[in-house]
C-alpha positions in Angstrom: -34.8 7.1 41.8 -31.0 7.9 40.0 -29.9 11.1 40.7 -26.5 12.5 39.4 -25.0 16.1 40.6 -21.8 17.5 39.7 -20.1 20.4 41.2 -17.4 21.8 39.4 -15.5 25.1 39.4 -17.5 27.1 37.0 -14.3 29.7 35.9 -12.2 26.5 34.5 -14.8 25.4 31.7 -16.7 27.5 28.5 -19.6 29.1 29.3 -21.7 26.6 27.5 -20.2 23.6 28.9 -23.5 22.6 31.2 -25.4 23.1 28.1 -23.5 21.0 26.0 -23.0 18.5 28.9 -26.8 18.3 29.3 -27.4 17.7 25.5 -25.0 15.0 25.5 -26.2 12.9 28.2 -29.4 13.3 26.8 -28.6 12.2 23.2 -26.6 9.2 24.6 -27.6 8.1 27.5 -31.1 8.7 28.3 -32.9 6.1 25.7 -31.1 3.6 26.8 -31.5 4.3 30.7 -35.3 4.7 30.3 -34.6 0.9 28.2 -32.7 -0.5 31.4 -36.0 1.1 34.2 -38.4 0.1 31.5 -37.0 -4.0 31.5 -36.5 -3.5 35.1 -40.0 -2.7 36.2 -41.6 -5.2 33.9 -39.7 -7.6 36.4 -42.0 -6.2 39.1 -44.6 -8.5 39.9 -48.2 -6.8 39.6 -48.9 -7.5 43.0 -46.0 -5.2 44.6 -47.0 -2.2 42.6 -49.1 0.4 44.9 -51.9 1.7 42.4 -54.0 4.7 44.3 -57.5 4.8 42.7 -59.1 8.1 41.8 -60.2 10.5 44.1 -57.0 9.5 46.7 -54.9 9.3 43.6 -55.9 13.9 43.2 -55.5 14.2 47.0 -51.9 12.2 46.9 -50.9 14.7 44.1 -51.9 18.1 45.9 -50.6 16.6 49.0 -47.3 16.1 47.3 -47.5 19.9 44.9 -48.3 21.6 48.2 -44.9 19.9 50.1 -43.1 20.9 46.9 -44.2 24.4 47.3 -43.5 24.5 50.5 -40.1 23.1 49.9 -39.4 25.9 47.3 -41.0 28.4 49.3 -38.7 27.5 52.1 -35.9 27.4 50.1 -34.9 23.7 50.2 -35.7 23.7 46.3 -35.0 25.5 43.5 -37.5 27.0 41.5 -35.8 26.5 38.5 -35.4 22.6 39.0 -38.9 22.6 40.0 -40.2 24.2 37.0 -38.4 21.9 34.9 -39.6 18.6 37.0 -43.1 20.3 36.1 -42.5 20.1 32.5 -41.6 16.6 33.1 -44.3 15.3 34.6 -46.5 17.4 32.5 -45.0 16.1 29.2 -45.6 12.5 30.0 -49.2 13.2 31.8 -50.6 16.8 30.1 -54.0 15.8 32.0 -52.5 16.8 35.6 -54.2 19.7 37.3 -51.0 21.1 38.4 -49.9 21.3 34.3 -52.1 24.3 33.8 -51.4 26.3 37.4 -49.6 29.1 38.0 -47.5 27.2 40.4 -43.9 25.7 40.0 -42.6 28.3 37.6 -46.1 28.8 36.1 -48.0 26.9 33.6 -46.6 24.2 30.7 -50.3 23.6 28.8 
């Protein structure tokens, strides 16, 4: 997992510099990243990846929604990022029970 944060003295840039920051990386760099991870896991032999079937597959997903609400709950995340990590993972699988609950920020279907 790549993770990136930047902490900056807000008064010293324009208001819509995160925005503009955001759009940017976005427009340059993330079709060519998701390229790089894409050639990368094809490298993967089949037999390392970990495929959970079915009905452990729906229990590893609440498992992981309810620590994630727990977490935010808690206050070790923020609701905000977790609402957008929703949308994520909804856009790319729309089927996911947790897509259309009022959790994380609310629904995204």
């Amino acid at each position: 997992m790549l993770s990136g944060q930047l902490v900056f003295h807000k008064n010293r840039f324009p208001a819509d510099f995160g925005q503009k920051s955001r759009t940017w990386v976005f427009n340059n760099m993330y079709g060519p990243t998701m390229r790089r991870v894409k050639r990368s896991d094809n490298k993967i032999p089949d037999k390392y990846w970990v495929r959970i079937p079915g009905d452990r597959a729906r229990k590893y997903r609440r498992m992981c929604r309810n620590t994630r609400e727990r977490l935010c709950q808690d206050g070790w995340y923020s609701h905000k990022m977790q609402h957008m990590l929703k949308k994520i993972r909804c856009s790319s699988k729309p089927g996911l029970a947790e897509c259309s609950l009022d959790n994380e920020g609310g629904p995204v279907n």
